[in-house]
Steps between C-alpha positions, in 0.01 A plus 500: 500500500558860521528685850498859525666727809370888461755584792760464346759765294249620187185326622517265293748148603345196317639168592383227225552162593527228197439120583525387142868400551663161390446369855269482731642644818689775262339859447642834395421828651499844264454790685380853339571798666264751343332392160332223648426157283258473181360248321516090560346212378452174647836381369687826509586730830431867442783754473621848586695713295742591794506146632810313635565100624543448852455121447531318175351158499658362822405386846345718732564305817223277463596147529521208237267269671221487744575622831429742747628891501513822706405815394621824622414863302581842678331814341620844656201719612542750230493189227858604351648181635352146468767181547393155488707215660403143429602161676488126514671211674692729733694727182388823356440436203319848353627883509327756345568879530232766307588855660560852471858556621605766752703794433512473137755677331377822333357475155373144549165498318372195697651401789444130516683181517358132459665182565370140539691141511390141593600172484284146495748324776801628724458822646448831240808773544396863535794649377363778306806486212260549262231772559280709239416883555374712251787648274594857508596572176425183331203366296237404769522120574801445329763501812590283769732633723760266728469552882811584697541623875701725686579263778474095469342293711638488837726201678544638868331751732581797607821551732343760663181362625516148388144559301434456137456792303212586200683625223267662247500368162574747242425417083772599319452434101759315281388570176531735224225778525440419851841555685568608835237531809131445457409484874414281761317220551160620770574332842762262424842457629783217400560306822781188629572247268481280759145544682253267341172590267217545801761641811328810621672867571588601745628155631574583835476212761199499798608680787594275841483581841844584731730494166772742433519692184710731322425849353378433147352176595121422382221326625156399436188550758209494410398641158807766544901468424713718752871583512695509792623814571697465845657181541377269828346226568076443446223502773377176644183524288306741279768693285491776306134657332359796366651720199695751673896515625652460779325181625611338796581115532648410813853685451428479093399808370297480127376696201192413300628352176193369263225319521535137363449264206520798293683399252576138315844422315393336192806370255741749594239789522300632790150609438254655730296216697187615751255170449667298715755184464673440139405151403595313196302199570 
């Protein structure tokens, strides 16, 4: 199966999916970034002159046996990102990444990076140590590059304002021909090592009546996430609404923040997340 995405870098992304692997819940994934696959029999997937693995003959997430799954795919509006997260028995158990990174560096001739993994049982690790982008000065296809970050996963919250920041994650190549920075990764940010797969950001608790907070605090109401900007103690009922500043609370004064559940921590990444509550069963 061969699918095509005109939006992306060149026009002309083909993804072509093989399921003539040794087992049956294995598949590999070649992507094409511009020539585009020829040829095919029955018995034989078609190729591409430029194409390069992203998954050689192993599980894609699907499991082993029977049983039921969870499927969750995000396309971006202009069609240059499409991610698809699959799981079963309360794990993730699929990650896959096909996108056109942000702020390549200059001279890239295609900006994009793919990346899937997936396990049968257990829960599948989205640790993105091994990505592939299209080489710079290398033969098409022939590099994979290793993934590293400027700043790990994070273990506490901030000092300042006790929230959890979104670090964005930057793809940095390992390999000959392919050193140095290659951009970023389109709306995704590294997040706590210790927030589980499905936790929404911003986490901020529901607001309560005639409680005292501190500047920096957060709060839920509503659909909105507010920060305390004068420290005091909440109204009886109500709290704080609208978008603007300056909102009064009883003696709390707060600031429009965000709205909510808009964005999902998923491994140690956080993605974007409008359609409502992450579920993984």
């Amino acid at each position: 199966m061969v699918l095509k995405n005109t939006s992306m870098p060149g026009g002309n992304y083909q993804l072509c999916i093989d399921l003539s692997n040794s087992a049956s819940n294995n598949l590999s994934i070649i992507r094409s970034v511009n020539a585009g696959f020829t040829g095919g029999t029955v018995t034989a997937r078609p190729t591409a002159t430029d194409q390069a693995t992203v998954l050689n003959n192993l599980t894609w997430g699907g499991p082993s046996s029977d049983q039921a799954m969870r499927w969750s795919t995000e396309v971006s509006t202009d069609g240059q990102c499409t991610r698809v997260i699959t799981a079963g028995s309360g794990s993730l158990r699929g990650y896959w990444y096909f996108e056109q990174t942000a702020s390549p560096d200059t001279g890239t001739t295609y900006p994009i990076v793919d990346y899937a993994v997936g396990v049968n049982t257990g829960t599948a690790n989205p640790s993105l140590t091994a990505i592939l982008v299209y080489p710079l000065s290398a033969t098409p296809g022939t590099a994979s590059v290793g993934y590293v970050s400027q700043l790990t996963a994070l273990t506490s919250p901030s000092s300042i304002s006790s929230n959890w920041p979104m670090v964005p994650a930057c793809i940095v190549g390992t390999t000959a021909g392919v050193f140095g920075y290659l951009g970023m990764f389109q709306d995704m940010w590294i997040g706590s090592a210790s927030i589980a797969t499905g936790d929404s950001y911003p986490g901020a608790a529901n607001w309560a009546p005639s409680t005292s907070y501190a500047v920096g605090a957060q709060v839920t109401n509503g659909s909105n996430v507010y920060t305390c900007t004068t420290a005091g103690t909440s109204a009886s009922s109500g709290g704080p609404t609208g978008t603007g500043t300056g909102i009064s609370d009883g003696t709390c004064v707060w600031s429009f923040f965000s709205q909510t559940l808009k964005f999902v921590q998923v491994g140690q990444y956080i993605i974007p997340w409008n359609g409502g509550a992450f579920n993984l069963t």
